[in-house]
N, C-alpha and C positions, 0 to 999 in steps of 0.2 A: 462619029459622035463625040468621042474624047477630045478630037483634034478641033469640033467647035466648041465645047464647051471650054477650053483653053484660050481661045481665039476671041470668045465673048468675055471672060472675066477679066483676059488682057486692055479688052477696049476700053470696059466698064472701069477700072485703074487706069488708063489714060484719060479719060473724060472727069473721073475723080480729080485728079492733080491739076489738070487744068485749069478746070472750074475752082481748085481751092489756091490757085495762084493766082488766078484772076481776083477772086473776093478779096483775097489780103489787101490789094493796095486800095480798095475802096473801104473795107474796112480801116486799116489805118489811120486813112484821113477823117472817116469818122472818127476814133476814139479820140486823134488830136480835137474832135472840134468840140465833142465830149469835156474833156478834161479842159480845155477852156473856157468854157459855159461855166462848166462847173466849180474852178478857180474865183470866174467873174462874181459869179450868184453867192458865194460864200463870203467874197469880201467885198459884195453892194449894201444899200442899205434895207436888204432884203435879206440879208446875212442869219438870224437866228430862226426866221421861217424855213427859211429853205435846210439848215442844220438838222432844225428839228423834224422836219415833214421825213427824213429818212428814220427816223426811231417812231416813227408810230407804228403804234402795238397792231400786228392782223392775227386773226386768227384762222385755223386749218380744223375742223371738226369735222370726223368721217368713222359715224356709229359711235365706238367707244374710244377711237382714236384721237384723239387732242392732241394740238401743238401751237402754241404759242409765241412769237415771237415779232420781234421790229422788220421795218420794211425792210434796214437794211441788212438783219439778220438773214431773213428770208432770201434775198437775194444772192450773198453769201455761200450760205447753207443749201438751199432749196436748189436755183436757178444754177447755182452755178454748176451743181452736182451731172444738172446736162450738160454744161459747157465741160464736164470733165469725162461726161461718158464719150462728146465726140472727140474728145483727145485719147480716150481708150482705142476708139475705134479706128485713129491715124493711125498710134502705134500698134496695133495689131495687123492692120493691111499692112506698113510697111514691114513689120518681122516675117507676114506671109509669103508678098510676094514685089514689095515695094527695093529701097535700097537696103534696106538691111536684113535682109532677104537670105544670102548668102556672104560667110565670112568674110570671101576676097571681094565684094561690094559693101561691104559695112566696115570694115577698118579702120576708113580716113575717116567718117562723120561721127562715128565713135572714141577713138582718138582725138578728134576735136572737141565732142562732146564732155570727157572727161575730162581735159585740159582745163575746158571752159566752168568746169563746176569744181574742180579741184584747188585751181591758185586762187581764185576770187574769196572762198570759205577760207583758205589761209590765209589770205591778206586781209580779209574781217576779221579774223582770231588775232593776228598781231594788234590788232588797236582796241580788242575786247576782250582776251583772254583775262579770265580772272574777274572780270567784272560782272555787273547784272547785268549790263549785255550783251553777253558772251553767248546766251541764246539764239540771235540772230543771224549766226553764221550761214542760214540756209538762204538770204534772203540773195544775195548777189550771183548764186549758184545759176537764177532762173535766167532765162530769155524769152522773153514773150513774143511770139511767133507771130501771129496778126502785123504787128506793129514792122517785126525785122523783116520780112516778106514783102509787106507794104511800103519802106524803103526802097528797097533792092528794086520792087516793081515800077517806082519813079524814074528810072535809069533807060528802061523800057529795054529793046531788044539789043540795045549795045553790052547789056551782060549777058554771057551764056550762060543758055537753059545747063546746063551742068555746073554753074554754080550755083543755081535756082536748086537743083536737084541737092545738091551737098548740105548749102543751109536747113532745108525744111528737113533733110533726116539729122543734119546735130539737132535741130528745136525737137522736134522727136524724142531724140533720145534726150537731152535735155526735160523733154516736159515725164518722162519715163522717171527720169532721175528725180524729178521734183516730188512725184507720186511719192517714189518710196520715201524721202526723205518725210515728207506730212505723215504717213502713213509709220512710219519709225519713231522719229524723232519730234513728232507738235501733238503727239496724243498724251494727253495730259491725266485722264482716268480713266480706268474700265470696265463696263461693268458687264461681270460673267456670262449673266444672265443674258441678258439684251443678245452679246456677242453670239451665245447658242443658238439663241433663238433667226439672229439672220442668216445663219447655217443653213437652216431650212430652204429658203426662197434661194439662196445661192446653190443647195443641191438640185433644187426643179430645174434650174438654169441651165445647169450642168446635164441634165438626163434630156431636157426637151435640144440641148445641142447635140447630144449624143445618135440621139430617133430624127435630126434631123428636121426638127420642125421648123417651118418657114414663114410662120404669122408673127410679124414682131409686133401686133398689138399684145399679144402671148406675153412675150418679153420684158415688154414695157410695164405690165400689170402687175406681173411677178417684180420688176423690177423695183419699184413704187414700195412695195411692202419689203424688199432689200433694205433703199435708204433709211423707210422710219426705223428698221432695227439698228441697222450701223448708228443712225443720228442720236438714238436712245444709247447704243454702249458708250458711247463717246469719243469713239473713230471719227474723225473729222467726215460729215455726211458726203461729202462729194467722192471718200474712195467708192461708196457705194456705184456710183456712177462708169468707175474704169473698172471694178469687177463685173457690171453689166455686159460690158464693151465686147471685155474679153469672152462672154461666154457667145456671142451671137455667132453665128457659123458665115465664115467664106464665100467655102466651097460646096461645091457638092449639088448645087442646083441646075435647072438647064434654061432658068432665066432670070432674072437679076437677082444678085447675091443680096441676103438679108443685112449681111454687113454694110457694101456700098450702095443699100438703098435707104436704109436710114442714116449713114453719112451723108448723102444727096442731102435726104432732106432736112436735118439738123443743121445742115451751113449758113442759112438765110435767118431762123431762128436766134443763132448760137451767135452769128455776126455783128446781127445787124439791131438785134435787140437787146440778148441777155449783156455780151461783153460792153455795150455803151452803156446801159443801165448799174451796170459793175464799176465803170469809169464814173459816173455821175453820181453815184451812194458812195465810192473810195473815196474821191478826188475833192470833194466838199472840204477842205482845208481853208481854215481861216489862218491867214499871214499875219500876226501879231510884229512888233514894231523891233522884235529880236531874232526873228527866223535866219538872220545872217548868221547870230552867232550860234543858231540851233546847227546849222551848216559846219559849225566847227568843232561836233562832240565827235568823241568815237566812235560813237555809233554810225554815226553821219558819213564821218572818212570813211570807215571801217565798208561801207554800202559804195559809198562815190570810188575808192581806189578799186575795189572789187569789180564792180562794173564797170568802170572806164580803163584803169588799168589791167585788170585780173584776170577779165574776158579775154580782150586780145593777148596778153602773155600769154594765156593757157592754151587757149586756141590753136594759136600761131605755134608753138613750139614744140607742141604733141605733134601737129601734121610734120613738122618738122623732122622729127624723130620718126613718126610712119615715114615718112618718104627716106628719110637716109639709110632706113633699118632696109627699105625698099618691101615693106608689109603692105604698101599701098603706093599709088603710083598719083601724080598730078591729073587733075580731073581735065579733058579734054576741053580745050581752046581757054585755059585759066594760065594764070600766073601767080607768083608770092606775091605780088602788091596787092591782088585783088582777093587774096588768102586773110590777108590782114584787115582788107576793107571791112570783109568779112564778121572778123573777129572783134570788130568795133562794133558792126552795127548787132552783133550776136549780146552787146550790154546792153540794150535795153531790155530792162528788167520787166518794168511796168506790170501787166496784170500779175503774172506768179509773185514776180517779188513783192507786190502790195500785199499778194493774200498769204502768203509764207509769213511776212510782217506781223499781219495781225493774228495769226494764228503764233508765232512767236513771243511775243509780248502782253504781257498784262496791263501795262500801263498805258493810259492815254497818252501819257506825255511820248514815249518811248515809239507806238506806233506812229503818235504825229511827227517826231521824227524822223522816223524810217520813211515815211509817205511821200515826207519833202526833199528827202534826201535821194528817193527812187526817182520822183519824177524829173529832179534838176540832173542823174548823174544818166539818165537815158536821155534824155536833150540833148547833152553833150556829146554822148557816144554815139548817138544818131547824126548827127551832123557832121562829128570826123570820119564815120563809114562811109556817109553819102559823098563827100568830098575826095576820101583816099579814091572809094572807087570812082569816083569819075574820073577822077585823073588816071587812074590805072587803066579805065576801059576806052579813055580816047587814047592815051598812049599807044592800043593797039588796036583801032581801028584805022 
């Protein structure tokens, strides 16, 4: 009985990964066609409707609960808060029983991982240090996974699935990193009260994983009255989302696990709706007749050297150091060129680094910077990863 309940949760994690390698590179090309639309519609002469049509006020009325806000608040805030519970739910299957599972399999993707968030916030701090904004160091940290997946996926079977497997646990531990970072350092005030009070719904979470229960409408319900508390202290409402993640259970059943059944089903939702929706309320940028030289602040380098350069230095030179220390070994049928491909297409920032951005800034001006300066320094970084690797992977076919 042990030996199939083993045997089932292993397939159920292979049909998982699959299925969420598969999505990326269609998601991807959606977001690109996203963030196009979106680009166009902002500087037609349809430009202040379509601006403003994202700040219309909706509202949420439930009994005595109210909440208020813009569309694009809402999506933000609200929508995205699921796009964060299914990132909960990545990085929980993979610390359960994915690659970072055990230490001599998490090493190298951690080690890249750290690299990858470590030199890029430093090479933002050399061009912002001291300044007002010096806040934004979190913004080059991220890697938006959809999108680096979605690359890699264009290449098709001449990459091995063991660099497929490397990348998606650095974004992991990457989107891991980003958590704490919003959840540390972009909460702005806090209010006691509130904070207690989501105590409550975060301990039923905790007792109904403890007994085992396997209704994740259960979950969901409790989960619901999580966010409005987090939203009210002034936690950014989406960590509500990865505390959810973490409380659902694994294991322990003898038919699909509650974890990777609403992973399942949150992928098509979370893909194919919330993140283009996320793309088309961020990406609404109007190009003003100076956006060249907005390309030339510190803040701007500070974003572009981090992600274009900072990713792959970090990347590349941590694995580096795993591999010479010999903590971690070269992943099977890979090479260093296609380490570094890697490490390029690991800068594209895009969705984290937009919402780090405007969670970092208070100024219009300052996030319109960052926005424009994420999207132009992930075009570039996508394009030398897709490149390095090709050449690397006909090299060795």
């Amino acid at each position: 009985m042990v030996r199939k309940r083993i045997l089932r949760t292993g397939t159920l994690f292979t049909e998982a990964f699959t299925e969420f390698i598969q999505n990326q590179r269609a998601v991807g090309i959606l977001l690109i066609l996203c963030t196009a639309t979106s680009l166009l519609l902002a500087n037609s002469v349809y430009s202040d409707s379509y601006v403003h049509f994202w700040h219309k006020e909706i509202s949420l009325i439930i009994s005595d609960f109210q909440i208020q806000m813009g569309l694009g608040h809402f999506i933000n805030d609200a929508l995205m808060a699921v796009f964060f519970l299914l990132v909960g739910l990545e990085i929980k299957r993979e610390l359960l029983e994915g690659e970072l599972s055990s230490l001599k399999r998490a090493t190298l993707p951690l080690a890249a991982a750290l690299g990858g968030m470590l030199v890029p916030a430093g090479i933002y701090m050399l061009f912002n240090a001291g300044t007002e904004t010096q806040s934004g160091w979190g913004i080059p940290m991220a890697t938006d996974i959809a999108f680096a997946i979605g690359i890699l996926s264009l290449l098709g079977n001449r990459v091995p699935v063991s660099l497929k497997i490397l990348l998606t646990a650095l974004a992991v531990v990457d989107d891991l990193g980003a958590v704490l970072v919003i959840a540390l350092f972009y909460t702005k005030s806090i209010s006691t009260y509130y904070l207690m009070l989501a105590a409550v719904p975060l301990v039923i979470l905790i007792i109904l994983n403890r007994f085992r229960v396997k209704y994740i409408t259960l979950y969901l319900l409790v989960g619901v009255v999580l966010w409005y508390f987090v939203y009210k202290s002034g936690i950014h409402a989406t960590i509500a989302g990865v505390l959810l993640a973490l409380t659902l259970p694994l294991r322990g059943f003898e038919k699909k696990s509650p974890l990777l059944s609403l992973e399942h089903a949150l992928h098509t939702p979370v893909n194919f709706l919330i993140m283009p929706l996320f793309a088309l309320a961020n990406t609404a940028i109007v190009l003003g007749s100076g956006f060249i030289e907005t390309l030339q602040t510190s803040e701007s380098l500070g974003i572009a050297f981090g992600l274009i350069l900072g990713k792959p230095i970090g990347i590349f030179s941590f694995i580096l150091i795993a591999l010479y220390t010999k903590v971690s070994r070269l992943p099977h049928g890979t090479n260093l060129k296609q380490l570094l491909g890697v490490g390029f297409i690991a800068g594209i920032g895009f969705t984290m680094s937009i919402f780090i951005g405007m969670l970092a800034f208070d100024s219009p001006d300052h996030i319109y910077n960052a926005k424009l300066a994420i999207l132009s320094s992930s075009l570039v970084a996508g394009i030398i990863g897709f490149f390095l690797l090709k050449c690397a992977t006909n090299a060795t076919t």
